[in-house]
C-alpha positions in Angstrom: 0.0 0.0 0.0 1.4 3.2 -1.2 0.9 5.7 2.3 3.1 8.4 3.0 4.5 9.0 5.8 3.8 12.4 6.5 0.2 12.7 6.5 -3.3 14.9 7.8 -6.1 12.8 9.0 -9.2 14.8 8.0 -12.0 14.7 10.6 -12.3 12.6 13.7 -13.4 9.0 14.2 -13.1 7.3 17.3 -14.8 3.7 17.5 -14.8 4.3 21.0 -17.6 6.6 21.2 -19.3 4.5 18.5 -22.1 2.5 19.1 -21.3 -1.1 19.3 -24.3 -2.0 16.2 -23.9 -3.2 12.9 -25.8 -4.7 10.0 -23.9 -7.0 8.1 -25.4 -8.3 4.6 -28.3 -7.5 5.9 -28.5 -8.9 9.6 -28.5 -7.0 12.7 -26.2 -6.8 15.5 -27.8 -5.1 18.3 -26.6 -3.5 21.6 -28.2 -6.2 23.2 -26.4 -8.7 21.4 -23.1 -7.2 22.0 -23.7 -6.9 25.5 -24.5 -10.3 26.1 -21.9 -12.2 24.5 -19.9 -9.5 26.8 -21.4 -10.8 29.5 -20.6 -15.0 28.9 -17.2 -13.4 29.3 -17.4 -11.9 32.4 -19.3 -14.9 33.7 -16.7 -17.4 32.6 -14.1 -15.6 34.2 -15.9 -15.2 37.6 -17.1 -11.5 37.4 -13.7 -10.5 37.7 -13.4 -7.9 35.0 -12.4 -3.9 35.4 -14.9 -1.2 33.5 -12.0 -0.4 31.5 -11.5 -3.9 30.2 -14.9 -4.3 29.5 -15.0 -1.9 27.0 -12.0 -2.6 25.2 -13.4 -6.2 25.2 -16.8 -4.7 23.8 -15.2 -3.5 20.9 -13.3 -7.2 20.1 -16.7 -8.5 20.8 -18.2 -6.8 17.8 -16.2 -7.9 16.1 -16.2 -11.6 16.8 -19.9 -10.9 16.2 -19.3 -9.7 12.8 -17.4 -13.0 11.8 -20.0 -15.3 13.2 -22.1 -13.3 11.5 -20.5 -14.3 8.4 -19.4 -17.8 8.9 -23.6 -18.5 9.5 -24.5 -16.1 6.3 -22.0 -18.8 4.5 -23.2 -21.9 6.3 -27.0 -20.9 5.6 -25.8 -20.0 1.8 -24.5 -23.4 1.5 -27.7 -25.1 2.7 -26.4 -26.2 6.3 -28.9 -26.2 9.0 -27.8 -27.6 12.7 -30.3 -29.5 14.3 -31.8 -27.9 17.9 -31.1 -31.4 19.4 -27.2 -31.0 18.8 -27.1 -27.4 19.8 -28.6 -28.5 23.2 -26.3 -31.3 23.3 -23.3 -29.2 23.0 -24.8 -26.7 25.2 -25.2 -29.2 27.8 -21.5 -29.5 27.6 -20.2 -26.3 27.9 -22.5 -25.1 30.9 -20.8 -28.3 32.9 -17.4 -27.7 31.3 -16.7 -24.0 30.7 -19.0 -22.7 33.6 -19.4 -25.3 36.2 -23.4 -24.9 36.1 -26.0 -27.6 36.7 -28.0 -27.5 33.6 -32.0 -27.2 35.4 -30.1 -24.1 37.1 -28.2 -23.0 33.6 -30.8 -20.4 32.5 -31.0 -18.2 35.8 -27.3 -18.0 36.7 -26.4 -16.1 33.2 -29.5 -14.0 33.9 -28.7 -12.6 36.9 -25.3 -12.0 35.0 -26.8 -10.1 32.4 -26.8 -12.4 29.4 -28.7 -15.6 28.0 -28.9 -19.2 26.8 -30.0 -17.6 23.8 -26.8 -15.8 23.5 -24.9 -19.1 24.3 -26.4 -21.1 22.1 -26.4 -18.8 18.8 -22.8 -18.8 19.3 -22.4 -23.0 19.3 -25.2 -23.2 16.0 -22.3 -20.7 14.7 -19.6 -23.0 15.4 -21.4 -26.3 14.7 -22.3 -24.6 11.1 -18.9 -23.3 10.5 -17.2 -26.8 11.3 -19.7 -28.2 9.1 -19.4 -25.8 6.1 -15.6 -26.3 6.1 -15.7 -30.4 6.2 -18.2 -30.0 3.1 -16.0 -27.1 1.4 -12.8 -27.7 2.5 -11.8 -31.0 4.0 -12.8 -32.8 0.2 -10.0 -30.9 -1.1 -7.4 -32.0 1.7 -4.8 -34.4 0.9 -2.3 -36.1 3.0 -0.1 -38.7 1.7 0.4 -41.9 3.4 4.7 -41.0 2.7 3.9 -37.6 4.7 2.2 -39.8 7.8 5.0 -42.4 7.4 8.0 -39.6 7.7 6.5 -38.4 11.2 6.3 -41.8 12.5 10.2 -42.3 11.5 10.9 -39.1 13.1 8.8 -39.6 15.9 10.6 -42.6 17.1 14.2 -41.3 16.1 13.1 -38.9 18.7 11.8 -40.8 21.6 12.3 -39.3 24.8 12.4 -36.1 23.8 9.8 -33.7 24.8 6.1 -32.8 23.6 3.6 -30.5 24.9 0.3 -30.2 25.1 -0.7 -26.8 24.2 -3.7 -24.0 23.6 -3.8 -21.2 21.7 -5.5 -18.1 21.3 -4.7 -17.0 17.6 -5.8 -13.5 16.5 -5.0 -12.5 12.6 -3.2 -9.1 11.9 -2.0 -7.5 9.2 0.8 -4.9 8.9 -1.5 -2.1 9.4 -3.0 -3.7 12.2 -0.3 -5.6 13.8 0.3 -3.3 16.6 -3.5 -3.2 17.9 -3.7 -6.6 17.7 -0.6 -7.2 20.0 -2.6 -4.5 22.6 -5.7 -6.2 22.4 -4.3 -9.6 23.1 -1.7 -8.4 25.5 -4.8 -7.3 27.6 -6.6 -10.7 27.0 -3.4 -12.3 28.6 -3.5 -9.9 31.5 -6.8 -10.9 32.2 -6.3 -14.4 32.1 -2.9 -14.3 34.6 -5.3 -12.4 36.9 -7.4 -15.4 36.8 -9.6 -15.0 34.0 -11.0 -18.4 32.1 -8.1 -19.0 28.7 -10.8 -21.4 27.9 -13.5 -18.6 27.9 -11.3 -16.2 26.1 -9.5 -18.9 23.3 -13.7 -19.9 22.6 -14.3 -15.9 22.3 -11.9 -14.4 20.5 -9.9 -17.4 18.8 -9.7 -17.0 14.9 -8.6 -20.6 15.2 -10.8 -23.6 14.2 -9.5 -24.9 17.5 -11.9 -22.0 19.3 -14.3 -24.7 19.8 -12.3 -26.6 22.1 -11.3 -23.8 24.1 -7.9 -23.3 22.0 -6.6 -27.1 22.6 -3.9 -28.3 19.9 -3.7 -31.4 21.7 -0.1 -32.8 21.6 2.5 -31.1 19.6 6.5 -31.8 19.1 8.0 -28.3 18.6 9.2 -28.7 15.0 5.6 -28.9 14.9 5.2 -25.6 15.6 5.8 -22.1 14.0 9.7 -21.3 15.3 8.3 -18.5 17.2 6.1 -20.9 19.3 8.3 -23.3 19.7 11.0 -21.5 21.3 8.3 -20.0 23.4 7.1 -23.7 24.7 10.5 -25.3 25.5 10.7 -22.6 27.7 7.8 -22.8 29.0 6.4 -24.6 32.5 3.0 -26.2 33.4 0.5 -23.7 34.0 2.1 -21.2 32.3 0.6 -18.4 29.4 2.6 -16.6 27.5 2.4 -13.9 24.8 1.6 -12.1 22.6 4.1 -14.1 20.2 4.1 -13.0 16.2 3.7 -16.1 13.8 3.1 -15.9 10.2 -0.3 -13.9 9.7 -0.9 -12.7 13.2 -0.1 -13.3 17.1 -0.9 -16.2 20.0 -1.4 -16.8 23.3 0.0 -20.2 24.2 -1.5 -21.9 27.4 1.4 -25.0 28.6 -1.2 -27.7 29.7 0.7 -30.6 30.0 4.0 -31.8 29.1 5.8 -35.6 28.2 8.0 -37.5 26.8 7.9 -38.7 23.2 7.4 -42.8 23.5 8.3 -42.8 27.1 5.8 -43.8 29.9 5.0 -40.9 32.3 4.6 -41.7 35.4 1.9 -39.7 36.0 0.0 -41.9 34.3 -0.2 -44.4 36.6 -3.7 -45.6 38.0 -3.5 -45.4 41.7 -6.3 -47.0 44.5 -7.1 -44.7 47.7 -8.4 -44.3 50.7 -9.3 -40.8 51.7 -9.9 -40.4 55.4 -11.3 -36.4 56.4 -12.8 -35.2 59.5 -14.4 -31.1 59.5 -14.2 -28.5 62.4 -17.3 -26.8 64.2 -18.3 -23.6 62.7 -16.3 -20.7 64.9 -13.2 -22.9 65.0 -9.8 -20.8 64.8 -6.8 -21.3 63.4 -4.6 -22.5 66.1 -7.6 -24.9 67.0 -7.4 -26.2 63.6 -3.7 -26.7 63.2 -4.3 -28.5 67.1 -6.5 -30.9 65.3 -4.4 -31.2 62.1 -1.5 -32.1 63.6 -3.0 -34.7 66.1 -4.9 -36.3 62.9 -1.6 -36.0 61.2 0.1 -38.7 63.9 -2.7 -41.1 64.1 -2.8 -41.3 60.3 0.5 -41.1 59.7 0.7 -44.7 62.0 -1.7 -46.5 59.7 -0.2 -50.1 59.2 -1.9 -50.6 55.3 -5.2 -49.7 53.8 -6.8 -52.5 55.9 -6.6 -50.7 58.7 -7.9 -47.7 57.8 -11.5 -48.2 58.8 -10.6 -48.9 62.0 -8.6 -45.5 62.6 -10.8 -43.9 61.0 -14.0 -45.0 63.6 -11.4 -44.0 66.7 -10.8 -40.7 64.8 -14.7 -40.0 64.2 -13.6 -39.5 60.5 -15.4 -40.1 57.3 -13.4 -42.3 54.9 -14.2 -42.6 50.9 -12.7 -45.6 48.6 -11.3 -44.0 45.4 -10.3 -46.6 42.2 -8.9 -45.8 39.1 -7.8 -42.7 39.9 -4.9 -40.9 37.4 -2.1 -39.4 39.1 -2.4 -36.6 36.9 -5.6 -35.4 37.7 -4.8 -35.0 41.4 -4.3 -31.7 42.0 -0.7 -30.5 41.1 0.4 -29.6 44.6 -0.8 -33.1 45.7 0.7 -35.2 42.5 4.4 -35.0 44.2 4.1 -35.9 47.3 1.2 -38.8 46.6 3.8 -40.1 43.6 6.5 -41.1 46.4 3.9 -42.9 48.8 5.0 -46.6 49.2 1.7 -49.1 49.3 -0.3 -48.5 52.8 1.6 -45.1 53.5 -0.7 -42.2 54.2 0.3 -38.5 52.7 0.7 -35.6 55.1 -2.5 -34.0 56.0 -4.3 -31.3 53.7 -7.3 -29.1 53.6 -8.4 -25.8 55.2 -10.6 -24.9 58.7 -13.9 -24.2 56.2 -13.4 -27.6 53.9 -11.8 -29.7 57.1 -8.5 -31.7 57.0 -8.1 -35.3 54.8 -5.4 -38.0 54.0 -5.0 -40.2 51.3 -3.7 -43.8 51.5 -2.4 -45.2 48.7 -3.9 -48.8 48.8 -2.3 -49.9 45.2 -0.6 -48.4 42.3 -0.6 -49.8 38.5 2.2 -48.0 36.9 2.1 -47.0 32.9 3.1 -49.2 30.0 6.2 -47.8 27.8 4.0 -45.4 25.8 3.2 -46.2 22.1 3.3 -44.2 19.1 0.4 -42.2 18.1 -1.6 -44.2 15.6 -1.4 -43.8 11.7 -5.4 -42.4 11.6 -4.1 -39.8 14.6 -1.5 -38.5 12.4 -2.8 -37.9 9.4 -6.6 -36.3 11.3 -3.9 -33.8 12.7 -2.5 -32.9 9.9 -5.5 -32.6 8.2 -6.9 -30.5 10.6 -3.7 -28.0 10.6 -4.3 -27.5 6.3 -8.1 -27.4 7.3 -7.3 -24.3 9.6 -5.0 -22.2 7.1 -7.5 -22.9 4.2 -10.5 -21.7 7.0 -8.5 -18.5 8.0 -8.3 -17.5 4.2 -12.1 -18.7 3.5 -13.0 -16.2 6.3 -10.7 -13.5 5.2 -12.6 -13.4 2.0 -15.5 -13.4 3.4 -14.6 -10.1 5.7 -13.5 -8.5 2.0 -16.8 -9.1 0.4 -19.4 -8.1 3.4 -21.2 -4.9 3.1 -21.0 -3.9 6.9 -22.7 -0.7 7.9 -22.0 0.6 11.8 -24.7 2.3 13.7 
């Protein structure tokens, strides 16, 4: 593009003052609409959003809006419908998943926090549509050669033992001209999220990547099967971390470090462990000091347990509850707990945890089945991955056409 760089800007236009409406082809986006997709944010992330971020996120609203807009003017142009039945299906999902709402109770919770199933649901028809329209319009024309699977199974165990990572991403597009407010806007996004905020609510919001839908998850990567920008980023990378925003061809991410392993090598972590969790609760009105008192007695009978067989019986002198847990992962103990409950010997109890309002618990570790070495990914896996990675570039350039030939008009 041919601009000086000395130049007079003639008049004054500030989309912050403008009202956030817009037809687009024809359909309306009202206040209303903008508002409550706005406020599925705010509810996702626990309320815990400033004024000032709530209006920047307004204007990135409108223009997810805008897209969705779009992608369900192209669905419907195609002749794709979504049934209601799989709309509620997936919105069962997401109020259990994403918000951590009992369905019967679903409809009243985003009420009071000024939004709607309505809104929640025209947003998963416009997903559902959008995956659908690009398996019928561009998957067809995806082709990945048996050779290209074959290679990455080579390389894959060449480089067992190495490390992979499971990863999300928030990707926003940007172009040179817009580079710089992208990197703003996303910079704020990751702000938000390291003050607590939901990366799975944000990544399903404002994600330009077909992985939106799943809350950003790319499921398990190797870095050279990254962008060189990302991978650097990961290896650096702990659990739990977010980082960004990082430039990649065609825009900038947010990467989200979920879970990390070794290629072909068995994680312990995986191993399937058998407990016993012994608790007991304090009074309302009971301090501190009481508390640790309590604790630490708890902490020596428990600690004296001869084997999971005698737990019941310490558990009836201790006036505790005691639950029998099976089949329980390593890895989806809490993080703080995964350590310490990893070294237990069979029969050993771990160190007391808990608080004076939840109460004080142990676990025994009754019996541990430890992980196979880990096997290759299968041939189907590989190629569905990389068919969904040219399935995303081709949907990023489908959309960016469809932004070039919309006749938007703002209110």
């Amino acid at each position: 593009m041919n601009i000086p760089d000395e130049l007079t800007i003639f008049g004054e236009n500030d989309p912050n003052v403008r009202r956030a409406t817009a037809i687009i082809n024809g359909d309306i986006i009202t206040g209303t609409d903008v508002g409550h997709r706005l406020a599925l944010i705010v509810a996702a992330n626990g309320g815990k959003v400033s004024d000032e971020e709530k209006q920047r996120l307004r204007l990135q609203v409108l223009r997810n809006l805008i897209d969705e807009t779009l992608q369900i003017q192209e669905a419907e142009a195609n002749e794709i419908s979504i049934a209601d039945a799989e709309v509620e299906a997936t919105f069962r999902q997401v109020a259990q998943q994403n918000f951590k709402q009992d369905i019967s109770a679903f409809d009243q919770y985003l009420r009071t926090r000024g939004s709607s199933t309505d809104t929640l649901k025209r947003q998963i028809r416009g997903e559902l549509a959008w995956s659908r329209l690009l398996r019928r319009n561009i998957q067809p024309f995806i082709n990945v050669g048996d050779e290209e699977v074959n290679a990455i199974i080579t390389r894959l165990n060449a480089s067992k033992g190495t490390s992979e990572y499971r990863i999300g991403e928030i990707y926003m597009s940007a172009s040179q001209e817009t580079a710089q407010q992208v990197a703003e806007n996303m910079t704020q996004i990751l702000q938000q999220i390291r003050a607590g905020g939901s990366f799975v609510a944000y990544a399903r919001q404002f994600s330009e990547a077909s992985t939106a839908a799943t809350g950003g998850d790319l499921g398990w990567v190797r870095p050279a099967q990254l962008p060189q920008t990302l991978a650097d980023a990961a290896n650096q990378m702990q659990v739990g971390q977010v980082v960004g925003p990082i430039q990649v061809p065609g825009g900038f991410s947010i990467l989200y470090l979920i879970d990390s392993r070794q290629v072909l090598t068995a994680d312990p972590r995986n191993a399937l462990l058998s407990l016993k969790q012994l608790a007991i609760s304090f009074p309302v009105g009971t301090t501190e000091a009481q508390a640790s008192s309590e604790a630490a007695q708890f902490a020596t009978e428990t600690q004296n347990i001869k084997g999971c067989g005698a737990a019941n019986e310490v558990a009836a002198q201790l006036g505790a509850s005691i639950v029998d847990n099976d089949q329980v992962r390593l890895r989806d103990l809490p993080a703080a707990l995964q350590g310490a409950i990893g070294k237990l010997q069979i029969g050993q109890a771990s160190q007391p945890f808990g608080s004076v309002e939840d109460g004080v618990r142990v676990l025994i570790l009754c019996g541990r089945d430890d992980p196979q070495t880990a096997a290759a990914p299968s041939f189907d896996a590989i190629m569905s991955q990389l068919e969904n990675e040219r399935i995303n570039k081709r949907a990023q350039i489908y959309l960016r056409d469809l932004r070039r030939d919309a006749i938007i008009e703002y209110n």
